[in-house]
C-alpha positions as CSV (number, residue, x, y, z in Angstrom):
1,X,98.5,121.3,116.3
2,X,94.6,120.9,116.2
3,X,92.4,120.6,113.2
4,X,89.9,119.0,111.9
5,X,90.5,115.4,111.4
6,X,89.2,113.4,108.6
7,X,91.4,110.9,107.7
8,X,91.7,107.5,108.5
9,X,91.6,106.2,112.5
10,X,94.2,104.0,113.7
11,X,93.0,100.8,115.8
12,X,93.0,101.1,119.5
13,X,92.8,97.3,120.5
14,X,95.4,94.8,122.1
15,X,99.0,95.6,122.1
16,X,98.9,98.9,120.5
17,X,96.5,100.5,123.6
18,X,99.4,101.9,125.7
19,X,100.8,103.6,122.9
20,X,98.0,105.5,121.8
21,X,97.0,105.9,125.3
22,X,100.0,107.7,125.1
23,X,99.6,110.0,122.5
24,X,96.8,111.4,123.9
25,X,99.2,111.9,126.9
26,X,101.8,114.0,124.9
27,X,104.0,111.3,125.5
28,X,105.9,109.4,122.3
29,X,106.1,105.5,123.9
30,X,108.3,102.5,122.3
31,X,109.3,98.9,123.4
32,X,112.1,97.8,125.2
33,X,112.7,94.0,126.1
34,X,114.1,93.3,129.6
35,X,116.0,90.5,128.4
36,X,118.1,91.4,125.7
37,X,117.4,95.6,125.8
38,X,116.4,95.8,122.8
39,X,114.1,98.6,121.6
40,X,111.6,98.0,118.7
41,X,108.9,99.3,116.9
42,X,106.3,98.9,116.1
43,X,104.1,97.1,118.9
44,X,104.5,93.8,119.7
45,X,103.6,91.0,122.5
46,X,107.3,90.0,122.4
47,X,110.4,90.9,121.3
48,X,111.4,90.8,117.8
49,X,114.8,90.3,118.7
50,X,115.2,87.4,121.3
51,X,111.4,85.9,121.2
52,X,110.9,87.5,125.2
53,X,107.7,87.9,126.4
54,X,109.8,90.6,128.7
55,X,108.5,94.0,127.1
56,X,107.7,96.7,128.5
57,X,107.0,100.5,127.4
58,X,109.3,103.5,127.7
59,X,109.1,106.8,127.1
60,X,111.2,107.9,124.0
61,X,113.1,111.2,123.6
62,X,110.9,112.1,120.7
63,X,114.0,113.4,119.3
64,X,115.3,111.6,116.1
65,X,116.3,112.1,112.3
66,X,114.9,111.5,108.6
67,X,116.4,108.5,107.3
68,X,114.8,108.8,104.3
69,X,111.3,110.3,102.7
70,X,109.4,111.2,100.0
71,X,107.1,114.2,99.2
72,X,103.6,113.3,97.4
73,X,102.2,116.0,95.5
74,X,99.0,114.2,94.5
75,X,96.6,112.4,96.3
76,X,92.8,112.3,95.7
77,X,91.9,110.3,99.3
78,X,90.2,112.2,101.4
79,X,92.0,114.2,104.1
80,X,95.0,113.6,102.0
81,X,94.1,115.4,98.9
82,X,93.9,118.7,101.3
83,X,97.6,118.2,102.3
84,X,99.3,118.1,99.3
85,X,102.6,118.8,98.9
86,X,103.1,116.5,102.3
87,X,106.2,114.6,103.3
88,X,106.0,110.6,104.2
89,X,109.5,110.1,105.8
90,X,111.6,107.0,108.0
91,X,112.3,108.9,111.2
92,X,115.4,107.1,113.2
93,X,114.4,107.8,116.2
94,X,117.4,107.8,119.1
95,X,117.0,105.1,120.3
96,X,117.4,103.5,116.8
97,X,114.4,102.4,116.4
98,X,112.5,103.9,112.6
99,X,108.9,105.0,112.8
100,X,106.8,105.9,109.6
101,X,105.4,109.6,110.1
102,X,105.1,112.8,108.2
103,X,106.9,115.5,108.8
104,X,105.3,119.0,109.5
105,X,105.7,122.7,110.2
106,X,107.8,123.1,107.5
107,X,108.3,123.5,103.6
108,X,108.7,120.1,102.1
109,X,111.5,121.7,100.1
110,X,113.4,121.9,103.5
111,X,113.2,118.1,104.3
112,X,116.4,116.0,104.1
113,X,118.1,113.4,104.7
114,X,120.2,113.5,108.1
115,X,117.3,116.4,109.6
116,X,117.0,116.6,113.1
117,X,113.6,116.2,114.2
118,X,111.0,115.9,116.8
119,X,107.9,114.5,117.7
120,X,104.8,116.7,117.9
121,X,101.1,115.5,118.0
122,X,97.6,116.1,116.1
123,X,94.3,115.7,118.0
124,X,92.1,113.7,116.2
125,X,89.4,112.7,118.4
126,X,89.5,113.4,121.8
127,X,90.7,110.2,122.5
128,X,93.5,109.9,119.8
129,X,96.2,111.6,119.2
130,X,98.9,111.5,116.1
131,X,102.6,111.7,116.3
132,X,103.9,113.3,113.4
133,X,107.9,114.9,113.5
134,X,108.7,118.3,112.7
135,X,112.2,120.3,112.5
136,X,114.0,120.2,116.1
137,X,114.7,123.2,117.8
Protein backbone atom coordinates (compact mmCIF):
# COMPACT_ATOMS: atom_id res chain seq x y z
CA UNK A 1 0.00 0.00 0.00
CA UNK A 2 1.55 3.49 -0.88
CA UNK A 3 0.40 6.89 0.18
CA UNK A 4 1.39 9.75 1.27
CA UNK A 5 3.02 9.67 4.60
CA UNK A 6 2.74 12.16 7.26
CA UNK A 7 2.93 10.80 10.36
CA UNK A 8 5.51 10.31 12.70
CA UNK A 9 9.11 8.48 11.56
CA UNK A 10 10.43 5.77 13.55
CA UNK A 11 14.34 5.97 14.55
CA UNK A 12 16.72 4.20 12.39
CA UNK A 13 19.80 4.03 14.73
CA UNK A 14 21.59 1.10 16.72
CA UNK A 15 19.78 -2.06 17.32
CA UNK A 16 16.66 -1.43 15.47
CA UNK A 17 18.73 -0.82 11.85
CA UNK A 18 18.33 -4.45 10.60
CA UNK A 19 14.77 -4.39 11.22
CA UNK A 20 13.81 -1.52 9.32
CA UNK A 21 16.40 -2.29 6.90
CA UNK A 22 14.09 -4.95 6.48
CA UNK A 23 10.96 -3.46 5.93
CA UNK A 24 12.13 -1.76 3.24
CA UNK A 25 13.03 -5.32 2.01
CA UNK A 26 9.39 -6.68 2.26
CA UNK A 27 10.75 -8.79 4.85
CA UNK A 28 9.01 -8.91 8.65
CA UNK A 29 12.41 -9.66 10.93
CA UNK A 30 12.40 -10.64 14.88
CA UNK A 31 15.09 -11.89 17.38
CA UNK A 32 15.99 -15.22 18.19
CA UNK A 33 18.78 -15.98 20.88
CA UNK A 34 21.14 -18.79 20.08
CA UNK A 35 21.36 -19.78 23.54
CA UNK A 36 18.16 -20.39 24.93
CA UNK A 37 15.87 -20.04 21.36
CA UNK A 38 14.00 -17.74 22.43
CA UNK A 39 12.27 -15.20 20.16
CA UNK A 40 11.47 -11.57 21.35
CA UNK A 41 10.37 -8.45 20.35
CA UNK A 42 11.00 -5.75 20.26
CA UNK A 43 14.82 -5.12 19.43
CA UNK A 44 17.25 -5.69 21.82
CA UNK A 45 21.29 -6.09 22.16
CA UNK A 46 20.59 -9.27 24.26
CA UNK A 47 18.15 -11.55 25.15
CA UNK A 48 15.33 -10.71 27.43
CA UNK A 49 15.09 -14.07 28.42
CA UNK A 50 18.59 -15.49 29.47
CA UNK A 51 20.82 -12.09 29.40
CA UNK A 52 22.77 -13.63 25.89
CA UNK A 53 24.50 -11.46 23.92
CA UNK A 54 23.72 -14.55 21.29
CA UNK A 55 20.88 -12.78 19.04
CA UNK A 56 20.55 -12.82 15.89
CA UNK A 57 17.67 -11.92 13.27
CA UNK A 58 15.20 -14.20 11.47
CA UNK A 59 12.83 -13.84 9.21
CA UNK A 60 9.26 -14.24 10.63
CA UNK A 61 6.21 -15.91 8.86
CA UNK A 62 4.47 -12.57 8.96
CA UNK A 63 1.55 -14.68 9.77
CA UNK A 64 -0.05 -14.22 13.28
CA UNK A 65 -3.40 -13.33 15.21
CA UNK A 66 -5.11 -10.30 17.12
CA UNK A 67 -4.67 -10.87 20.68
CA UNK A 68 -6.47 -8.01 21.48
CA UNK A 69 -7.27 -4.28 19.98
CA UNK A 70 -9.03 -1.26 20.11
CA UNK A 71 -10.68 1.00 17.41
CA UNK A 72 -10.14 4.91 17.93
CA UNK A 73 -12.60 6.94 16.34
CA UNK A 74 -11.10 10.32 17.21
CA UNK A 75 -7.87 11.64 16.93
CA UNK A 76 -6.84 15.25 16.04
CA UNK A 77 -2.81 14.40 15.50
CA UNK A 78 -1.93 14.80 12.33
CA UNK A 79 -1.92 11.83 9.91
CA UNK A 80 -4.04 10.29 12.40
CA UNK A 81 -7.00 12.44 12.34
CA UNK A 82 -7.29 11.34 8.46
CA UNK A 83 -7.57 7.64 9.51
CA UNK A 84 -10.29 7.59 11.74
CA UNK A 85 -12.17 4.83 12.48
CA UNK A 86 -8.51 2.84 12.65
CA UNK A 87 -7.69 -0.20 14.66
CA UNK A 88 -4.55 -0.34 17.22
CA UNK A 89 -4.35 -4.12 17.93
CA UNK A 90 -1.59 -6.87 19.95
CA UNK A 91 -0.76 -9.15 16.97
CA UNK A 92 0.63 -12.67 18.32
CA UNK A 93 2.71 -13.31 15.86
CA UNK A 94 3.65 -17.27 15.35
CA UNK A 95 6.30 -17.42 16.70
CA UNK A 96 4.72 -16.09 19.93
CA UNK A 97 6.13 -13.19 19.97
CA UNK A 98 3.23 -9.79 20.16
CA UNK A 99 3.96 -6.77 18.03
CA UNK A 100 1.89 -3.42 18.38
CA UNK A 101 0.46 -2.57 14.73
CA UNK A 102 -2.71 -1.54 13.13
CA UNK A 103 -4.61 -3.51 11.30
CA UNK A 104 -5.78 -2.57 7.61
CA UNK A 105 -7.70 -3.43 4.51
CA UNK A 106 -10.56 -4.03 6.28
CA UNK A 107 -13.72 -2.61 8.23
CA UNK A 108 -12.85 -2.08 11.80
CA UNK A 109 -16.15 -3.70 12.51
CA UNK A 110 -14.61 -7.00 11.18
CA UNK A 111 -11.66 -7.05 13.64
CA UNK A 112 -11.64 -9.60 16.49
CA UNK A 113 -10.13 -11.27 18.70
CA UNK A 114 -8.59 -14.77 17.54
CA UNK A 115 -8.34 -13.09 13.54
CA UNK A 116 -5.82 -14.44 11.47
CA UNK A 117 -3.64 -12.04 10.14
CA UNK A 118 -0.69 -11.03 8.09
CA UNK A 119 1.87 -8.62 7.69
CA UNK A 120 1.75 -6.09 4.85
CA UNK A 121 3.82 -2.87 4.53
CA UNK A 122 3.41 1.07 3.89
CA UNK A 123 6.15 3.11 2.13
CA UNK A 124 6.91 6.03 3.96
CA UNK A 125 10.00 7.29 2.69
CA UNK A 126 11.99 5.57 0.39
CA UNK A 127 13.96 4.31 2.94
CA UNK A 128 11.31 3.17 5.46
CA UNK A 129 8.89 1.02 5.37
CA UNK A 130 5.80 0.15 8.00
CA UNK A 131 4.51 -3.21 8.93
CA UNK A 132 1.01 -3.03 9.55
CA UNK A 133 -1.36 -6.64 9.61
CA UNK A 134 -4.31 -7.13 7.62
CA UNK A 135 -6.92 -10.13 7.29
CA UNK A 136 -4.98 -13.44 6.07
CA UNK A 137 -5.80 -15.03 3.06
Amino acid sequence: MTTAWNKPLPSVVGETRAFWDSCRRGQLVIQICDDCNEYQWYPRGICANCWSENIRWVQSSGRGTVWTYTVTYQNRTTGFAEMVPYVLALVELEEGVRMFTNIVDCNPRDVHIGMAVEVTFQTATPQISIPYFKPAG
